[in-house]
C-alpha positions, -999 to 999 in steps of 0.1 A, spaced: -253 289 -391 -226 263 -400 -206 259 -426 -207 234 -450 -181 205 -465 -163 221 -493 -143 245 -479 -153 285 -483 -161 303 -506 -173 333 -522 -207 343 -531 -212 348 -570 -226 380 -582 -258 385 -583 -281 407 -607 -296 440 -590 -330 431 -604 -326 393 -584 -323 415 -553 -348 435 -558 -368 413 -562 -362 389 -533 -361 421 -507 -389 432 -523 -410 406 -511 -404 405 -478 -427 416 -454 -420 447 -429 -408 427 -403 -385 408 -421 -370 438 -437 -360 457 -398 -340 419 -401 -324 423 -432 -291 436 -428 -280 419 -395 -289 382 -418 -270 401 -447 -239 405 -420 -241 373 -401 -243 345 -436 -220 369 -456 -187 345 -444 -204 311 -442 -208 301 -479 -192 269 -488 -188 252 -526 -205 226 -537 -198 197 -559 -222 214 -589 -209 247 -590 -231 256 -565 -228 277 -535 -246 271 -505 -250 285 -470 -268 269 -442 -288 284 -415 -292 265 -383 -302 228 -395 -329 226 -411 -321 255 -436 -302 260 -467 -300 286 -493 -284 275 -523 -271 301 -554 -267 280 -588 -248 306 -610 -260 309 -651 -237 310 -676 -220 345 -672 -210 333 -636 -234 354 -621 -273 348 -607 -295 362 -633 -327 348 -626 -351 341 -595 -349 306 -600 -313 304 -596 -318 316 -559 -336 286 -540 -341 282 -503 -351 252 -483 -377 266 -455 -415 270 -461 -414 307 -462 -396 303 -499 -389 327 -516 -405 352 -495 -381 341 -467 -355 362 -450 -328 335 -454 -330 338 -497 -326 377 -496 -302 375 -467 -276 356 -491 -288 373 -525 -279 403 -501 -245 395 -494 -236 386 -530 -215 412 -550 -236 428 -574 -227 413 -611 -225 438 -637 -251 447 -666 -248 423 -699 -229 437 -725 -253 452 -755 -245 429 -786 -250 456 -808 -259 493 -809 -299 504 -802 -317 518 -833 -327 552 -822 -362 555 -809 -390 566 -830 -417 573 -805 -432 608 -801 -415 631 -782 -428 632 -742 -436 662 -720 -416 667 -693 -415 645 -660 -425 660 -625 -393 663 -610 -383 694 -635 -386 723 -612 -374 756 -607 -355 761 -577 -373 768 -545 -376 805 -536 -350 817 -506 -325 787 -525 -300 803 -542 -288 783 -573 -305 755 -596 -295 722 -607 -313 720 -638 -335 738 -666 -371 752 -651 -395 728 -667 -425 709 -657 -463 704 -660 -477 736 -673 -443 754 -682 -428 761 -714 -400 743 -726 -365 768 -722 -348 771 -755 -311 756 -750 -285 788 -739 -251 793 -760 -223 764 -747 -253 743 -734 -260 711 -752 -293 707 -771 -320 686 -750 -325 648 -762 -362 641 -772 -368 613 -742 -398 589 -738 -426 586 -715 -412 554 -702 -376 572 -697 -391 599 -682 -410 581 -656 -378 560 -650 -354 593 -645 -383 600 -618 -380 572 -602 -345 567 -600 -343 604 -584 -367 596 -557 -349 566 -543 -317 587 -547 -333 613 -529 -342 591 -500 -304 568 -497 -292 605 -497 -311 615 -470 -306 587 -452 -269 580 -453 -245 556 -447 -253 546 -413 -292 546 -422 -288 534 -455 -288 497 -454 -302 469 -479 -336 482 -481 -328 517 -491 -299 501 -514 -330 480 -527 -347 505 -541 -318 524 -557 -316 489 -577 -351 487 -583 -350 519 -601 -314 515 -616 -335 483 -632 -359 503 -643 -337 526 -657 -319 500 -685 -349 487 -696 -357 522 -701 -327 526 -723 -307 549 -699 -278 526 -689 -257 559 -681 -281 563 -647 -281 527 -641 -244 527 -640 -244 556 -618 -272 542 -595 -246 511 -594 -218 533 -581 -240 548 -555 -248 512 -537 -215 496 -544 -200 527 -526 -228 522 -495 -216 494 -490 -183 498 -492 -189 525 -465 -208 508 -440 -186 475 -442 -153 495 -437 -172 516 -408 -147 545 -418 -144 581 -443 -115 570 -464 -145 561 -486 -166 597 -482 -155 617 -510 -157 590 -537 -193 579 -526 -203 620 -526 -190 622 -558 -210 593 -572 -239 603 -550 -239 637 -571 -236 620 -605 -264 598 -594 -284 628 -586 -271 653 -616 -279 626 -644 -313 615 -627 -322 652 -624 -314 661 -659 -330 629 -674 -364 630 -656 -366 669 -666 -364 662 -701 -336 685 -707 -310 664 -708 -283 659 -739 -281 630 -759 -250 619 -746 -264 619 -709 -286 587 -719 -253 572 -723 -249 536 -743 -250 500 -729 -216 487 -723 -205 468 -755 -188 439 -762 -153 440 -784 -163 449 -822 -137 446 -850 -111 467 -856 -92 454 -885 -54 455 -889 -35 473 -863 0 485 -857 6 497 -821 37 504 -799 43 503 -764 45 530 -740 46 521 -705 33 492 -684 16 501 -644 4 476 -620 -31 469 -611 -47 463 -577 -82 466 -560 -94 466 -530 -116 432 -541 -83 415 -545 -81 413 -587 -46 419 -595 -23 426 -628 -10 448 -652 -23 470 -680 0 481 -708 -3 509 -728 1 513 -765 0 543 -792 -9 537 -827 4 555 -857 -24 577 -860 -19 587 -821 -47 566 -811 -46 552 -775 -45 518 -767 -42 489 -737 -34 453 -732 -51 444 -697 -44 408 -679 -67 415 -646 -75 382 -625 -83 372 -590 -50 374 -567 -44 403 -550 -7 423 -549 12 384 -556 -8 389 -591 0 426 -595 36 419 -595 42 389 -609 16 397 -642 43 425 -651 67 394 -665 36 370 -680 32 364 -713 9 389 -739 -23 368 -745 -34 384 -777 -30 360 -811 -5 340 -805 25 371 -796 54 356 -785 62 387 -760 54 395 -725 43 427 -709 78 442 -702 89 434 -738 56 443 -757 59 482 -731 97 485 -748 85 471 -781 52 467 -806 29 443 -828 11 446 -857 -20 430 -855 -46 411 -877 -84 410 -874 -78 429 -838 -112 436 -813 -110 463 -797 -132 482 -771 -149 515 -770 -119 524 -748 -94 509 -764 -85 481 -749 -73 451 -771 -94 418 -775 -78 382 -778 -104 368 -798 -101 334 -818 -91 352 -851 -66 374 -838 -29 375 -849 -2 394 -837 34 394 -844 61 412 -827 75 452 -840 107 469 -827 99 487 -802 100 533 -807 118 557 -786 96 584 -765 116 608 -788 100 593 -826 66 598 -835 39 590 -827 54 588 -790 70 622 -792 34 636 -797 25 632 -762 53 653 -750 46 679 -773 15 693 -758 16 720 -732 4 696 -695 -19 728 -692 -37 727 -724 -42 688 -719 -53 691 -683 -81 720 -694 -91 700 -722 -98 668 -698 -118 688 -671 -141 702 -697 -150 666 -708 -172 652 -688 -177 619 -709 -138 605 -708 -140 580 -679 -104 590 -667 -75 607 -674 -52 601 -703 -16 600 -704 0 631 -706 39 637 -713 65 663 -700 100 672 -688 108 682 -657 136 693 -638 136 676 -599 133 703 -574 133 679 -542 110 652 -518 82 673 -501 63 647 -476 49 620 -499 58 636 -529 80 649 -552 78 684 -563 92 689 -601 91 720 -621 82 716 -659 111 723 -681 91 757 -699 94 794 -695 74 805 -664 63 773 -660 46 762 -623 57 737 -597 44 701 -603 35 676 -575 44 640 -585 27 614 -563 30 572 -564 1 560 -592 -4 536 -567 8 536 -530 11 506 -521 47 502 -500 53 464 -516 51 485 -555 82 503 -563 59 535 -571 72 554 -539 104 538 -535 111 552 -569 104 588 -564 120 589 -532 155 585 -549 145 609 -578 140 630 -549 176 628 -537 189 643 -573 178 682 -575 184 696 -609 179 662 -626 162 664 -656 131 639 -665 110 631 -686 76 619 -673 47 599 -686 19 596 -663 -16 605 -654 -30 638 -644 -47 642 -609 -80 662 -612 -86 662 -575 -53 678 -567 -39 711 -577 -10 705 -602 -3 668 -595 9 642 -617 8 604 -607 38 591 -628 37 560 -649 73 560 -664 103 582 -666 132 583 -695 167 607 -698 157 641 -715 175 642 -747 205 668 -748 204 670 -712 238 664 -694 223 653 -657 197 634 -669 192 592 -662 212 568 -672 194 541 -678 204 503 -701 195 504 -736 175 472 -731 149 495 -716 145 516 -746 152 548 -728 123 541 -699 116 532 -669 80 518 -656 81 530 -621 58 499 -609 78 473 -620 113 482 -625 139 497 -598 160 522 -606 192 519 -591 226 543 -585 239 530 -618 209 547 -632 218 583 -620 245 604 -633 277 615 -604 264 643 -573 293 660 -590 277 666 -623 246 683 -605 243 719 -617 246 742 -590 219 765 -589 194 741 -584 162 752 -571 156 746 -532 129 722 -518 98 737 -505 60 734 -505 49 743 -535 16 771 -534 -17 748 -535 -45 768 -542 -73 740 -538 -58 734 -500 -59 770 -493 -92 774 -504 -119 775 -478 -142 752 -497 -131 723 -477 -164 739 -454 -188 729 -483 -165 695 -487 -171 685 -452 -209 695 -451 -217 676 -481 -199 646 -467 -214 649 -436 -245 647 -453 -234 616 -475 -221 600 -439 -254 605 -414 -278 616 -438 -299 648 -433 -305 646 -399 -262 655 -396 -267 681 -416 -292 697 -398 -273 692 -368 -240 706 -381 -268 739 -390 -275 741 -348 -239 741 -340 -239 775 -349 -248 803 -366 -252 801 -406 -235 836 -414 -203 830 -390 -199 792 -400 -193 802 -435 -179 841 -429 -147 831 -444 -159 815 -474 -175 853 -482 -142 870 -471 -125 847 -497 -151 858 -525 -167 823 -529 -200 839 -520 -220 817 -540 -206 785 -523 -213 805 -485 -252 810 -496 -252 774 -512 -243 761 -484 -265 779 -457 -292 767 -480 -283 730 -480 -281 738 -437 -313 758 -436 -337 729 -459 -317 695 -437 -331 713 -406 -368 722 -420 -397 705 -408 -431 709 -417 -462 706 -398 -489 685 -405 -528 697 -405 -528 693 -366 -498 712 -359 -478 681 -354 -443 676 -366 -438 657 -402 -407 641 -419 -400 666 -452 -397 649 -490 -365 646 -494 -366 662 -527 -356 697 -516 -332 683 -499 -317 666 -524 -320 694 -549 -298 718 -522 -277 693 -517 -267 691 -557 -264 727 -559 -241 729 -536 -223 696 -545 -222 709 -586 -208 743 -573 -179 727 -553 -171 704 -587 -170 733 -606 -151 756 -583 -123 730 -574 -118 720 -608 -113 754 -617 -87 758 -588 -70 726 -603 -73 741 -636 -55 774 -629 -26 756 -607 -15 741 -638 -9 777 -660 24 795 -647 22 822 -623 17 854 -624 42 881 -627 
């Protein structure tokens, strides 16, 4: 392959259904091709003068990608190549391959609830397998009686046949990329994840398409980067893949578990909003900027995002850049320390601001942390907030919570803080983002040097860590006497990814109070826990498929590989996992004796057990580390 005149450049997105479609097509021996083609054209793309993007292979081949409207490749006919195979040619799904994968369209407007008769349960509801202990989901299937909904358990969703028969899908070819793995689970097993994720919206269940999304965005994230720093993200979307399919095609599932398309900005009317802090964005697909967040009267969240293509250069510089949102006058540092009152505003299911043609903002003096409806947010106990977010599963991420803190001391790479209430427990504050060219780190490292200063902190809660916070912005306590020092142009704040605080910021060494705490490693009940044995399995799993499971069963014996998980009282986790071993390494015989590949539906079944019994057992550990001690 060559490259063309016109300089690189990238490959527009491409629809999951396009790919599908293309790889679909392709004939068995093309497809053992497929993803060396996908790895060998993914660099060669070059512009063209139309929009277009073209790559060539050898000379007498070219694959060219015309882009719709929306940016991204939307329809089959977009997609042309030159050779005679077209478009059941390798060349076509080789590029449509190596494309990002563009996201779904936006649903105009909401769906008008469905009408059509309720549907019996799919085939995948199931009790669990006798000798596996635990169950994913309700026992229901062909020829068993529906189970009435338990106390605390959301009512099940009257589903259609056509959603049924699309949850059932979409947990088979789950079933198999989980059994296969990263290293065997290449464009034709992420083919038919998309298939079914297709499937799926037309079905009206965007909630599993979005999930099935995850899952093959994370494969191959995973078998570009060739490394585990992407394991336990992909395991965790592998298991929401695999919980919301499961629930879906067993006709059990809530309401909320169809979940909604993703919506465009509707109208919000007349806002007034202040600002709270601003933080930096970057990601690992080089889109760069800032997000700020706002508070309205009535305590309602709110953000102003300016994301683009640019990488760390963007993320720093988009701190200073103007507010694009009717006409406002103020950039990003001044709208943080400041507010607007808006006209006609869009805003977001999440929140976030539109900058629509009939928008119209002007500027509001900005609020203290200490007035309402700021003062709010520091108000609420951390471990009523952090409970409350772990027993919502539907809230995307964590929202800001506020506290005060008194500085204890640097600990490795973080901070360790201890909240400013009676009995209260030692707080871990990490950088929100760690990259060494942000002044995250840089900033807590010279909190660090200042035990006994007081804070007050506005960041993000952790769920992954026991009693972390990643910090967003810190002020002076009010009343306190060692506390920050910081101008009066920043409104009693500091946003700890843009601005720098300084030795002028800090009050004298000889001010310190002298019995401050000493610096040690705080108690972390998630690290101490054993489960990291059920971690590792499961991401062993995610990594080489069942076949590494099953080895990691041989290595040795079931009841001594998990002996402390029993001595530590996490029995249930110890049998869970022995299970998940126990069904990797079965294999069944065929009518001749001979040895057979298993359906990978028990498999995957053991393997969400196991994986929805760790969730739940380290988020109750994170849960717990964020109530004070005992006495």
């Amino acid at each position: 392959m060559s490259q063309l005149p016109g300089g690189p450049a990238a490959l527009p997105p491409v629809a999951p259904e396009v790919l599908a479609e293309a790889v679909g097509v392709l004939t068995a021996r093309l497809r053992k091709k497929l993803d060396a083609a996908i790895a060998a054209c993914a660099a060669d793309a070059a512009a063209g003068a139309d929009g277009s993007t073209t790559v060539r292979f050898g000379e007498d081949t070219l694959v060219t990608l015309r882009p719709g409207p929306s940016g991204a490749v939307t329809a089959a006919g977009q997609a042309v190549c030159s050779c005679l195979l077209a478009p059941r040619c390798l060349h076509r799904a080789a590029v449509l391959g190596a494309a990002p994968l563009a996201d779904p369209p936006p649903a105009p407007e909401a769906q008008a609830p469905s009408t059509t008769q309720p549907a019996q349960p799919g085939p995948l509801a199931q009790p669990a397998q006798p000798g596996r202990p635990g169950r994913s989901v309700p026992p229901q299937g062909p020829g068993q009686p529906g189970r009435p909904a338990e106390a605390g358990e959301p009512a099940a969703h009257t589903l259609t046949d056509g959603q049924l028969q699309a949850a059932a899908a979409l947990w088979r070819a789950a079933a198999e990329a989980l059994a296969a793995g990263v290293t065997a689970g290449g464009a034709v097993v992420q083919t038919e994840v998309l298939r079914a994720a297709h499937t799926a919206r037309l079905a009206g269940l965007p909630r599993a398409e979005a999930a099935a999304l995850r899952v093959v965005r994370g494969l191959r994230a995973a078998r570009a980067l060739q490394a585990a720093q992407g394991l336990p993200d992909l395991t965790e979307a592998f298991r929401v893949l695999l919980h919301t399919a499961g629930l879906l095609a067993s006709g059990a599932a809530g309401p909320a578990l169809t979940g909604t398309a993703r919506r465009t900005y509707a109208p919000g009317g007349s806002l007034r909003v202040h600002g709270l802090c601003r933080e930096p964005v970057l990601s690992a697909t080089g889109y760069g900027g800032v997000v700020t967040h706002l508070i309205a009267p009535d305590g309602a969240r709110h953000s102003v995002a300016d994301v683009r293509p640019g990488g760390l250069a963007r993320a720093r510089g988009a701190g200073g850049a103007s507010v694009a949102l009717g006409g406002a006058v103020l950039d990003h540092a001044g709208l943080a320390r400041g507010g607007l009152r808006i006209a006609g505003a869009t805003v977001s299911p999440e929140g976030r601001l539109g900058a629509g043609r009939g928008v119209k903002a002007t500027p509001l003096p900005g609020i203290d942390w200490t007035e309402e409806p700021a003062a709010a947010l520091f108000a609420r106990p951390p471990a009523e907030a952090v409970a409350a977010r772990l027993a919502d599963e539907e809230e995307p991420e964590p929202a800001l919570l506020g506290c005060d803190v008194t500085v204890i001391g640097a600990s490795g790479d973080h901070l360790l803080v201890r909240e400013d209430r009676p009995g209260a427990p030692v707080l871990r504050l990490r950088p929100a983002h760690p990259h060494p060219e942000l002044p995250h780190a840089a900033n807590l490292r010279r909190l660090g040097g200042y035990p006994g200063l007081h804070l007050r902190v506005l960041g993000r809660p952790d769920l992954d860590r026991a009693a972390t916070l990643r910090p967003l912005a810190v002020g002076p306590v009010p009343g306190a006497a060692y506390t920050l020092r910081l101008p009066e142009a920043w409104l009693g704040r500091a946003d700890l990814g843009y601005d720098r605080l300084q030795g002028s910021h800090f009050p004298p060494a000889a001010a310190a109070p002298p019995d401050a705490d000493p610096a040690a490693a705080a108690p972390d009940p998630l690290a101490d826990s054993p489960l990291w044995q059920v971690r590792r399995l499961l991401e062993a799993g995610v990594a080489g498929g069942r076949r590494a499971v099953a080895e990691a069963a041989r290595d040795s014996a079931p009841r001594a590989a998990y002996g402390s998980l029993r001595r530590a009282g996490l029995t249930a986790a110890a049998d869970l996992a022995e299970a998940l071993a126990a069904e990797a390494d079965r294999r069944p015989r065929d009518a001749f004796g001979r040895l057979a590949d298993p359906a990978p539906d028990g498999y995957a079944w053991a393997w969400l057990a196991a994986a929805t019994h760790l969730r739940a057992a380290e988020r109750s550990l994170v849960a717990a580390s964020w109530e004070p001690p005992p006495r």
